[in-house]
C-alpha positions in Angstrom: -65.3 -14.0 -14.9 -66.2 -17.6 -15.0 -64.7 -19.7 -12.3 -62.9 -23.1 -12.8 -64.4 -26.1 -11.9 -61.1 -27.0 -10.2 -61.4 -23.6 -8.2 -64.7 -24.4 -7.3 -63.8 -27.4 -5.9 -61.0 -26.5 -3.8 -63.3 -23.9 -2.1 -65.6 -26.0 -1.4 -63.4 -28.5 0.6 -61.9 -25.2 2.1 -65.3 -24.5 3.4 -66.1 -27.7 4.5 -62.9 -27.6 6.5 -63.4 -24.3 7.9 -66.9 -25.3 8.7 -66.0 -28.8 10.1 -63.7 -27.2 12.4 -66.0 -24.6 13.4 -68.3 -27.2 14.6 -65.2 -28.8 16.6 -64.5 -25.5 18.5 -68.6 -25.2 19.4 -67.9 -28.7 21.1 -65.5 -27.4 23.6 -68.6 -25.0 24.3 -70.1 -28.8 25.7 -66.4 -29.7 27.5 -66.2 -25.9 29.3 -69.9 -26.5 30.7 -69.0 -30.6 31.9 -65.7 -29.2 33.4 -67.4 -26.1 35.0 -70.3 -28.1 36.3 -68.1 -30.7 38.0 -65.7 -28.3 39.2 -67.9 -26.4 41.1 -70.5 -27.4 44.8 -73.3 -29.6 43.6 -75.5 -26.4 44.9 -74.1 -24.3 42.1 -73.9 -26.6 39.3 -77.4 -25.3 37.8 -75.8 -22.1 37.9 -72.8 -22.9 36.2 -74.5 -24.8 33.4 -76.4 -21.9 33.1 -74.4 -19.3 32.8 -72.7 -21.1 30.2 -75.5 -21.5 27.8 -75.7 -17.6 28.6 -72.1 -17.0 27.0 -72.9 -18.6 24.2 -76.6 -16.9 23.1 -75.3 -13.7 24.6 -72.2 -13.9 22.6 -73.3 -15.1 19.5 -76.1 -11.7 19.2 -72.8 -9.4 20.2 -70.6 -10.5 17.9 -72.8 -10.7 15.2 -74.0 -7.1 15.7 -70.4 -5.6 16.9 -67.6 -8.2 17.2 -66.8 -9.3 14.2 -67.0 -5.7 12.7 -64.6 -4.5 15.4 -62.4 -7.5 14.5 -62.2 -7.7 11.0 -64.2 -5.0 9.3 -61.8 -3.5 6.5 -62.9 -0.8 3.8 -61.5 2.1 2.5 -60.6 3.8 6.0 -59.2 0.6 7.5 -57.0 1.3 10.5 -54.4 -0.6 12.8 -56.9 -0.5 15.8 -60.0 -1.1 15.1 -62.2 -2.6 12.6 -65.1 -0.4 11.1 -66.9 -2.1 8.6 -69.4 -5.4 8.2 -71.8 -4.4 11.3 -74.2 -7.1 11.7 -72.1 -9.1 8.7 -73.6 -6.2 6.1 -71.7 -7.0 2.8 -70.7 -10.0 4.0 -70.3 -12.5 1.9 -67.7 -10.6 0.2 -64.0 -11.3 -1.8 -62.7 -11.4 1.8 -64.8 -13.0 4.3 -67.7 -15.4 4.3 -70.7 -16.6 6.6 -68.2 -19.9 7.0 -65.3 -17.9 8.7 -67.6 -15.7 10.5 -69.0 -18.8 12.2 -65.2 -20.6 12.8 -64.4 -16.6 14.6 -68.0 -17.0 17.0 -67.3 -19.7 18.1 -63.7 -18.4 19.4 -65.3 -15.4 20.8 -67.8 -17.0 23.1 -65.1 -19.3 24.5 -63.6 -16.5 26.1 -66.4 -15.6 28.0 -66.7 -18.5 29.3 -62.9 -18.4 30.4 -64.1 -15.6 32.9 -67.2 -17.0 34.1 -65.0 -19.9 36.0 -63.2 -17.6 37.2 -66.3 -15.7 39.3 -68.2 -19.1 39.6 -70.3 -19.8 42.8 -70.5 -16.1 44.1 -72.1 -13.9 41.2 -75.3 -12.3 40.4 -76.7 -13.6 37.7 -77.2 -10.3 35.6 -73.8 -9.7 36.0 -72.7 -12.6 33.2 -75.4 -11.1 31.4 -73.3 -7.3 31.4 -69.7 -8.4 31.4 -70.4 -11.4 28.5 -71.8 -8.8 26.2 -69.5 -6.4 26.6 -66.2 -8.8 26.5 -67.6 -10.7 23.3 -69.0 -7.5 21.5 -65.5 -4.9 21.7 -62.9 -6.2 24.2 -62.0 -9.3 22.8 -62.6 -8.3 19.2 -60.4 -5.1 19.2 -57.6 -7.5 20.4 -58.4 -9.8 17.6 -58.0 -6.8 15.1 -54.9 -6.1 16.6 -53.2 -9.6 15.9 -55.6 -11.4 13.6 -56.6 -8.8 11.0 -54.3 -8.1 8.2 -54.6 -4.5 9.2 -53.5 -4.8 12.6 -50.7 -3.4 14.1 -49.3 -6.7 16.0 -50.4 -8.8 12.9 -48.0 -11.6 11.5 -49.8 -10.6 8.0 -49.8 -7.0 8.0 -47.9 -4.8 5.3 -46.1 -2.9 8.2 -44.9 -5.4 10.5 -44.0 -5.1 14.0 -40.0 -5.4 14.6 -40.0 -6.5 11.0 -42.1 -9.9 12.0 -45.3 -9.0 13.8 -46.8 -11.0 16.6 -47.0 -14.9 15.8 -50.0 -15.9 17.7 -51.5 -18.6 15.6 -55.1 -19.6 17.3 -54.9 -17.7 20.6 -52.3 -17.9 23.2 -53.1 -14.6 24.2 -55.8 -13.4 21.8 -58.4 -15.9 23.3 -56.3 -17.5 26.3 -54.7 -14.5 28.0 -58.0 -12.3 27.4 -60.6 -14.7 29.2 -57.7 -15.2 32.0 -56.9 -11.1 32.7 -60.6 -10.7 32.6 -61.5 -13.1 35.5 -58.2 -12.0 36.7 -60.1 -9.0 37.4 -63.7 -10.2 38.1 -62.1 -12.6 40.8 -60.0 -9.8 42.6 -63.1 -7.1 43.2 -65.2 -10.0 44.0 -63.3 -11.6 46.6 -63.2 -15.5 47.8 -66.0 -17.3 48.4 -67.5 -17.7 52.1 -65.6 -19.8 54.0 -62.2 -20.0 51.3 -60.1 -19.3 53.9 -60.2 -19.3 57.5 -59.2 -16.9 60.0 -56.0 -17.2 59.8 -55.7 -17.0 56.4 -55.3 -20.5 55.9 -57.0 -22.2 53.1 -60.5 -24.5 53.1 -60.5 -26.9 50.2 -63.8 -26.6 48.4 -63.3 -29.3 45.4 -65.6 -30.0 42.9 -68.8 -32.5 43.5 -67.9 -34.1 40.2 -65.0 -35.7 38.9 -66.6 -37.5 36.3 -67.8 -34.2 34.8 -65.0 -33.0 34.9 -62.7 -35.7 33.1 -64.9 -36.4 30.6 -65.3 -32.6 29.5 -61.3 -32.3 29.4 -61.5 -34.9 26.8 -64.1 -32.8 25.1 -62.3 -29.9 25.0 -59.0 -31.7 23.9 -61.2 -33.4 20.7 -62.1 -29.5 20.4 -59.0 -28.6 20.5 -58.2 -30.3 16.7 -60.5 -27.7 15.9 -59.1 -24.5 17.6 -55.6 -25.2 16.5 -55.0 -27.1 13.0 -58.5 -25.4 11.9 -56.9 -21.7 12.5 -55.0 -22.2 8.6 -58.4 -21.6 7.4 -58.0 -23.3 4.1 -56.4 -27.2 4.0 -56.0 -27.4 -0.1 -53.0 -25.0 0.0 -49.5 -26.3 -1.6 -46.6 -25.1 -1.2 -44.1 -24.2 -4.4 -41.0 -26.3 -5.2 -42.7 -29.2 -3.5 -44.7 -32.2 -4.7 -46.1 -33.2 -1.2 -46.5 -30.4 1.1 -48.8 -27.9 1.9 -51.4 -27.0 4.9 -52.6 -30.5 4.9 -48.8 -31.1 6.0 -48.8 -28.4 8.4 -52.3 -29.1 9.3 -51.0 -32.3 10.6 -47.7 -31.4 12.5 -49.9 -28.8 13.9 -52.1 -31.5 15.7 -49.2 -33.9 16.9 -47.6 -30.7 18.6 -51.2 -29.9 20.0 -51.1 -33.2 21.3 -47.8 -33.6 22.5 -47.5 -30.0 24.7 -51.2 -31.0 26.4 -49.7 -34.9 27.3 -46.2 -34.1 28.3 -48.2 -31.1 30.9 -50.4 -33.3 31.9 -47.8 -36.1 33.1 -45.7 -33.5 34.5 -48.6 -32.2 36.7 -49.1 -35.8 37.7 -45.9 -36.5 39.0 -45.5 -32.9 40.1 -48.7 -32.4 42.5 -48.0 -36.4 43.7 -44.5 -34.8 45.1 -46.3 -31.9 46.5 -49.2 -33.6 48.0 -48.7 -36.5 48.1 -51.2 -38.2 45.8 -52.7 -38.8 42.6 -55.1 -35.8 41.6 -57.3 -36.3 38.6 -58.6 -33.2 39.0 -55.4 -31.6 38.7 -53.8 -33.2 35.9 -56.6 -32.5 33.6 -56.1 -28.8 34.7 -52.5 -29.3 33.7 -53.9 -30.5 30.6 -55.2 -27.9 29.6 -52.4 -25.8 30.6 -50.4 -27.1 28.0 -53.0 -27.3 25.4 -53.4 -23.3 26.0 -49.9 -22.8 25.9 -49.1 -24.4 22.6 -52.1 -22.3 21.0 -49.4 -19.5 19.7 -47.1 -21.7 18.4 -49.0 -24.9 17.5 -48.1 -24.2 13.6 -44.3 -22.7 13.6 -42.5 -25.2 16.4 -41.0 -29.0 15.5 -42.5 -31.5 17.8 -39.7 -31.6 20.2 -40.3 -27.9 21.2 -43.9 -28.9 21.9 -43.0 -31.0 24.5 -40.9 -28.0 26.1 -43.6 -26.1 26.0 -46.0 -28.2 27.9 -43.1 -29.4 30.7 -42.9 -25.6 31.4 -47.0 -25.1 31.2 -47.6 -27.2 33.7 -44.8 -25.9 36.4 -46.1 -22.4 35.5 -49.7 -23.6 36.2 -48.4 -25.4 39.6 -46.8 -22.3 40.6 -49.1 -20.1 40.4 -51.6 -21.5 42.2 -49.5 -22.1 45.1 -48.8 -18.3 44.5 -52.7 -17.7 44.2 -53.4 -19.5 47.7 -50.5 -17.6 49.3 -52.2 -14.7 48.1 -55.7 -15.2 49.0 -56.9 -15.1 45.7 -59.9 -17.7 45.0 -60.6 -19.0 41.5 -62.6 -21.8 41.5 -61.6 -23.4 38.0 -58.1 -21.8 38.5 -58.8 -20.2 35.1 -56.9 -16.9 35.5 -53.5 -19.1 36.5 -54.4 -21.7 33.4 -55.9 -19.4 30.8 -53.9 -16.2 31.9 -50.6 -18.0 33.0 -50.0 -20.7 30.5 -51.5 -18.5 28.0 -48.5 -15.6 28.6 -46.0 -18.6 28.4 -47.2 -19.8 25.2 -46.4 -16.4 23.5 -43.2 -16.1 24.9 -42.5 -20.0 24.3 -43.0 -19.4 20.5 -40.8 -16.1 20.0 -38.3 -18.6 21.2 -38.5 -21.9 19.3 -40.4 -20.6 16.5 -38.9 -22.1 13.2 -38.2 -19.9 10.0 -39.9 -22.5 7.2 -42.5 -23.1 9.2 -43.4 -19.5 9.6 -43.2 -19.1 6.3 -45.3 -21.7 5.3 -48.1 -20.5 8.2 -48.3 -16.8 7.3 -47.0 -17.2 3.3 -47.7 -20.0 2.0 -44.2 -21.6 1.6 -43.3 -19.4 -0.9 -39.5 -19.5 -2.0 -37.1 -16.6 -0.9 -39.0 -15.2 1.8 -37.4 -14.4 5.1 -39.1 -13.8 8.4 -38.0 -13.4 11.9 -38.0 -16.5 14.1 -37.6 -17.9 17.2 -34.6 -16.9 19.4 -33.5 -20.0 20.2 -33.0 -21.2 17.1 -30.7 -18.4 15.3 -33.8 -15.9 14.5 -33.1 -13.0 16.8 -35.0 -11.0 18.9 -37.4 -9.6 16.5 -40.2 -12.2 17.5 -39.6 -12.4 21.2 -39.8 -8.5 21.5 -43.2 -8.4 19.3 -44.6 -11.6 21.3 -43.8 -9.5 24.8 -45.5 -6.8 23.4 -48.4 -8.9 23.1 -48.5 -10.0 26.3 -48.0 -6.5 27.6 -50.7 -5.2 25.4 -53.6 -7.6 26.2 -52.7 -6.9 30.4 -53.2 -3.6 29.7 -56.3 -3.3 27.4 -58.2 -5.7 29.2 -57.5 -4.5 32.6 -58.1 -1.0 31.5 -61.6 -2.0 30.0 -62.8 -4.8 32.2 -61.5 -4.2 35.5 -63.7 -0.6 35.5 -66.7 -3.0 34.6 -66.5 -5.3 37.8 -65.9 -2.5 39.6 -68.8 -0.8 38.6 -70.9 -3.8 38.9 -69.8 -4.0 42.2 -70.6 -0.4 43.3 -74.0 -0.8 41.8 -74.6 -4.3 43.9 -74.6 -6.2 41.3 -71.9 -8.1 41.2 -71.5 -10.3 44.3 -74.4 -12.3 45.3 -75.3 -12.1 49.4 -73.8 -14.4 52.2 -77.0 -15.7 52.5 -77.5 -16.9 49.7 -74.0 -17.9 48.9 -74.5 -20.5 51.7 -77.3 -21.8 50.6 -76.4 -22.1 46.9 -77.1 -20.8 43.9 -79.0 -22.9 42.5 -82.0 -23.0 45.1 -81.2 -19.2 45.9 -81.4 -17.8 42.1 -82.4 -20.7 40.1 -85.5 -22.4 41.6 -84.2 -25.4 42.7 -81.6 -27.9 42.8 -79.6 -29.2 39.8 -80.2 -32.8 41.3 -83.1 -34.0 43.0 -81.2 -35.9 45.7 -79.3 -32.4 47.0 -82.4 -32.0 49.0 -82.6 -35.0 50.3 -81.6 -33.2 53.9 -84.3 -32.6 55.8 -82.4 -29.5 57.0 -82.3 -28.0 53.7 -85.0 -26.0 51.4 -85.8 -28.2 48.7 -87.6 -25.5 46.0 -86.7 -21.6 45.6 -90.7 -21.3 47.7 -89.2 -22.9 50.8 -86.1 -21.3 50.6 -87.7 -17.6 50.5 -89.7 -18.5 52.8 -87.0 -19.4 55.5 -85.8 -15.9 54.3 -89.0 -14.0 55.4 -88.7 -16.0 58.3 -85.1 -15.4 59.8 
């Protein structure tokens, strides 16, 4: 059947979109290694830059061999759970997918990993981000993305047997992306433990802050240009109208979708301004672009389906969820050096819940059907939908806990009883970089007489002590 040139165009600027924001959400890859770098010892920034190159190659081979099979492979046995079809993209293109949303899903799948490497940043073998990167890319993350993303899956907003009648509304990855990266480093920070020297004797704790604020402001702004990407470039397709109107459709949505992007990351980070200045006593840079980014991950679910107003709820509460916990987290003993598990995994939890209670009913049905007349979904609580969508987003949240604990956490551990895991004391102290990497990052570290200046002179100081 012969196409119309009309069609053809309108695919064509859908694919361009897609693609175009594809290439947005492969930026933040640039953001997560500048904020990384700068948040960690100038003896482990080499390291850190590393390791994130390492998600990204690693990634991309896993999900192009596994991931995106497990995630959205469909065919004639297609079941809630897992995908089983498309292994290394076989028959794809097809009436379905294409290479253009393959590419927009990769680059979503090696953010996560890179969620969990801050997490275990500046105490980790390096073969271990080799181990746990392929293996959270290649089937933990995907089966989670088949559960909520793929029309077949049983937490889906667009499956034919919804959840509670309404299915899980997680739009571009609250907790698909968010809450996965954050329970896995969750997990890779507990068997770990702190880094030498985190906490004194009495259990009181050292600050260790980052040798590089600059790296890590600019790559906040990075990842919040990214961000345009992750969140108004999850509709897929921009030349979508809606019925009974002359001048809606996704580009609409597309465009309410970035405003409350922007407004839930601004309104958290102010509030983390003025909040940490109470409780410190100062103005933190560092902090408020942790804060955010709290809000940006928060507003992932629900970026599509709230009005602006709720937005700016959301991120008011992100950023007092973020402060908490990592007063909580220092309480605790628990060391994360990019606080990833308390952004990712905490603001990440409260963005699913925030949406099953402010979602709104037309803009749910213009996300997940396309405005069309006379449908009626399940919305948010607070605003006269019930509690169909609040108990399927729990579930959610309850779900992804449990899978990736059950999966990952068995992985650190074995990585720790097999010693490789955890890097020595030794070479802890010294740093990574000279310890693992050959050298410094920068050339001036070693500028102290009293410290090894190339990976030769540092094993050699080994063989002597």
């Amino acid at each position: 059947m012969e196409v119309s040139w009309e069609a053809s165009v309108a695919d064509s600027i859908n694919t361009i979109y897609l693609l175009f924001s594809a290439y947005l959400v492969f930026v933040m890859q640039l953001g997560f290694a500048m904020l990384c770098a700068g948040s960690v010892r100038a003896k482990n920034a080499m390291n850190i830059m590393l390791t994130n190159v390492v998600d990204a190659v690693v990634g991309s081979i896993s999900y192009y061999l596994f991931g995106f099979a497990f995630a959205f492979g469909e065919g004639s046995n297609s079941n809630p759970f897992i995908g089983t079809y498309n292994f290394a993209l076989m028959n794809i293109p097809n009436s379905t997918y294409d290479y253009s949303f393959f590419l927009y899903q990769w680059a979503f799948a090696i953010a996560v990993a890179g969620i969990t490497s801050g997490s275990i940043a500046e105490r980790t073998q390096f073969s271990a981000y080799l181990v746990f990167s392929f293996f959270l890319t290649g089937f933990v993350y995907p089966i989670v993305v088949h559960w909520v993303w793929s029309s077949s899956g049983w937490l889906s907003a667009s499956s034919s047997d919804l959840l509670f009648g309404s299915g899980a509304i997680d739009f571009a990855g609250s907790g698909v992306v968010h809450l996965v990266g954050g329970i896995a480093g969750l997990w890779g920070s507990l068997i770990e433990g702190p880094r030498a020297g985190r906490f004194d004797a009495f259990g009181k704790a050292v600050p260790m802050r980052g040798h590089n604020a600059t790296l890590v402001v600019l790559g906040t702004f990075l990842l919040w240009f990214g961000w345009f990407g992750f969140n108004p470039g999850s509709f897929d397709k921009v030349l979508v109208s809606y019925p009974d109107t002359s001048d809606q459709g996704n580009w609409t949505a597309i465009g309410r979708t970035a405003v409350t992007t922007t407004l839930a990351g601004s309104t958290a980070g102010l509030v983390t301004l003025f909040g940490r200045r109470l409780l410190v006593g100062h103005w933190d840079a560092l902090d408020v672009c942790n804060g955010l980014l709290g809000g940006f991950v928060a507003i992932t679910s629900g970026c599509s389906v709230v009005e602006p107003w709720a937005a700016i709820i959301c991120g008011f509460v992100s950023a007092w969820v973020l402060i908490g916990l990592n007063i909580a987290a220092l309480k605790l003993k628990f060391d994360d050096p990019l606080e990833a598990t308390q952004l990712h995994g905490g603001c990440g939890a409260w963005g699913l819940i925030f949406t099953g209670l402010f979602a709104k009913e037309e803009f749910v049905v213009q996300a997940y059907d396309s405005g069309e007349t006379g449908v009626s979904r399940p919305y948010g609580l607070f605003m006269g939908g019930g509690w169909a969508l609040l108990g399927a987003q729990v579930v959610e949240v309850l779900v992804i806990v449990g899978w990736v604990s059950a999966t990952m956490g068995p992985l650190f551990y074995a990585l720790h009883k097999l010693e490789i895991l955890r890097i020595s004391v030794d070479e802890e102290m010294a740093g990574l970089d000279i310890s693992s990497h050959g050298g410094y990052a920068y050339t001036g570290h070693a500028a102290e007489e009293s410290r090894p200046r190339f990976y030769a002179d540092y094993m050699r100081l080994q063989d002597q002590s």
